[in-house]
C-alpha positions as CSV (number, residue, x, y, z in Angstrom):
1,X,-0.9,-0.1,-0.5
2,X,-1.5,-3.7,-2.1
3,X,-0.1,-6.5,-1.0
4,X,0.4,-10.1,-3.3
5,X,-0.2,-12.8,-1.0
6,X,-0.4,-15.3,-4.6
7,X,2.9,-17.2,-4.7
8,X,3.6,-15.7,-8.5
9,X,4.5,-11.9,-9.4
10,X,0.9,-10.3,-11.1
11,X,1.0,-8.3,-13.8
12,X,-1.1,-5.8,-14.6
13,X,-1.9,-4.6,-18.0
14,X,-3.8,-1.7,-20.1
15,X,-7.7,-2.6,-20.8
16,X,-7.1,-3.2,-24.7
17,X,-3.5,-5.3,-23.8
18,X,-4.9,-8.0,-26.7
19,X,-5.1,-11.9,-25.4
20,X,-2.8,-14.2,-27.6
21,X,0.8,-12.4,-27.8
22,X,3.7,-14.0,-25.8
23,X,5.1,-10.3,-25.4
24,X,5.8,-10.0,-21.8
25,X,6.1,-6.3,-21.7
26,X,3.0,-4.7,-24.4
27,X,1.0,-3.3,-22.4
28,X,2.4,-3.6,-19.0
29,X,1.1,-0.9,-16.3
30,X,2.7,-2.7,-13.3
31,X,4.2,-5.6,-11.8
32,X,3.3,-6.3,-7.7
33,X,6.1,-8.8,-6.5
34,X,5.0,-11.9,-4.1
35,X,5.3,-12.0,-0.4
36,X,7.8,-14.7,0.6
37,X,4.5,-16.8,2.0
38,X,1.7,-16.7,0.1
39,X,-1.8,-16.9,1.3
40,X,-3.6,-20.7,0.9
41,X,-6.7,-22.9,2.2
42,X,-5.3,-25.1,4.5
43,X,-6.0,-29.0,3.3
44,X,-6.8,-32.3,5.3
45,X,-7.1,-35.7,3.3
46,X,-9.4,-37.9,4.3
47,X,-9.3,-40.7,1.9
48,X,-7.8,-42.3,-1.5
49,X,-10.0,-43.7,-4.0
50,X,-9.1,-44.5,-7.7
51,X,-11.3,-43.6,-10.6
52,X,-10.3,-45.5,-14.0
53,X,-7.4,-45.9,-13.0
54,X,-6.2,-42.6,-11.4
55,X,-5.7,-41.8,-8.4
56,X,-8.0,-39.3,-6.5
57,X,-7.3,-37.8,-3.0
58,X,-10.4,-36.5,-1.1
59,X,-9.4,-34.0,0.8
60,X,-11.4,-31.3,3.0
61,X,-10.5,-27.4,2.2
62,X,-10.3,-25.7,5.4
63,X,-9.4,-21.7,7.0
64,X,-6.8,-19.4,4.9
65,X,-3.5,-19.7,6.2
66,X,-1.1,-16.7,6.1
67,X,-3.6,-14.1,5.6
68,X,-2.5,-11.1,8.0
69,X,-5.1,-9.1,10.4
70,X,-6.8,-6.4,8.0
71,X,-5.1,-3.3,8.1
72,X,-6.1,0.7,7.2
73,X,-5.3,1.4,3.9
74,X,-4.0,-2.0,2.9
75,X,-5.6,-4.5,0.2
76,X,-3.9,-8.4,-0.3
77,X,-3.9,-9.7,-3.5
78,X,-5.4,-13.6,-3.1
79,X,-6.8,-16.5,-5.2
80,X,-9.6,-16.4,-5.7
81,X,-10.6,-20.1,-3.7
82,X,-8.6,-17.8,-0.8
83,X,-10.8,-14.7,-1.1
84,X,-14.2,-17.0,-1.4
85,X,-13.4,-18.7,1.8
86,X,-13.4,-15.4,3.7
87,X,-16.5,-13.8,2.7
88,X,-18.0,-11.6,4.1
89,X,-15.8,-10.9,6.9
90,X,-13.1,-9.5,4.8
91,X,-13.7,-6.5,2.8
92,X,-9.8,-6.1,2.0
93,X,-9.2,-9.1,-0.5
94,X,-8.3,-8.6,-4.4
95,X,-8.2,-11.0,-6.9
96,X,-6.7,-10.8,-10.6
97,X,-9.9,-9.8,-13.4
98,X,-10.1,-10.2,-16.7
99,X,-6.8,-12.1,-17.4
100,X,-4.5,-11.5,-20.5
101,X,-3.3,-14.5,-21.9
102,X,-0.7,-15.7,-24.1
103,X,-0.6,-17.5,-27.5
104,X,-0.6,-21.0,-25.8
105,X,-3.6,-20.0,-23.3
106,X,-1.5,-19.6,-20.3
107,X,-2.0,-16.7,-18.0
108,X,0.1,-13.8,-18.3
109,X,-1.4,-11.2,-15.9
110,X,-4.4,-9.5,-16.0
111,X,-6.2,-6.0,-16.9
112,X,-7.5,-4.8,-13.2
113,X,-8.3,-6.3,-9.4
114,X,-11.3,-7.4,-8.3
115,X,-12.9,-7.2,-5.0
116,X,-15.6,-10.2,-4.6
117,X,-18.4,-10.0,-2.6
């Protein structure tokens, strides 16, 4: 069974699924709805500082929250920043590979899972 523990549905599409169409549905193999709480780093700011102008927070990335105990037979679906932070106690973590994208750029889904390690 996978699990999506990204807040955002992930699509999955066929290897050749060409990058640059805004055609939701060419190429799709399968959709894996979100779990109601996705998986993130936990954050603690520590400071403000401005640079030209803009503000910038500096902020320390801490342990995963909402990641559930690993289970027999079970992947989760992370971000990647989620997945890094874990290594290599967890052995269970996918991540979205090889993305498709649409005309504009923006991430549509992607052609397989990745386990890092």
């Amino acid at each position: 069974m996978i699990v999506n523990l990204t807040p955002h549905p992930v699509r999955i599409y066929a290897a050749d699924r060409p990058d640059g169409l805004d055609d939701l549905e060419l190429g799709l193999v399968r959709v894996i709805d979100p779990e109601p709480t996705p998986a993130r780093l936990a954050v603690l700011p520590l400071s403000t500082q401005y640079l030209e102008g803009v503000r910038v927070e500096v902020v320390e990335y801490l342990h995963p929250d909402h990641i559930p105990a690993p289970q027999e037979g079970t992947s989760l679906i992370v971000s990647l920043p989620v997945a890094l932070a874990l290594l290599p106690r967890r052995t269970d973590l996918l991540v979205p590979y090889r993305e498709v994208r649409n005309s504009s750029g923006t991430v549509l889904g992607c052609r397989q899972l990745a386990q890092p390690v």
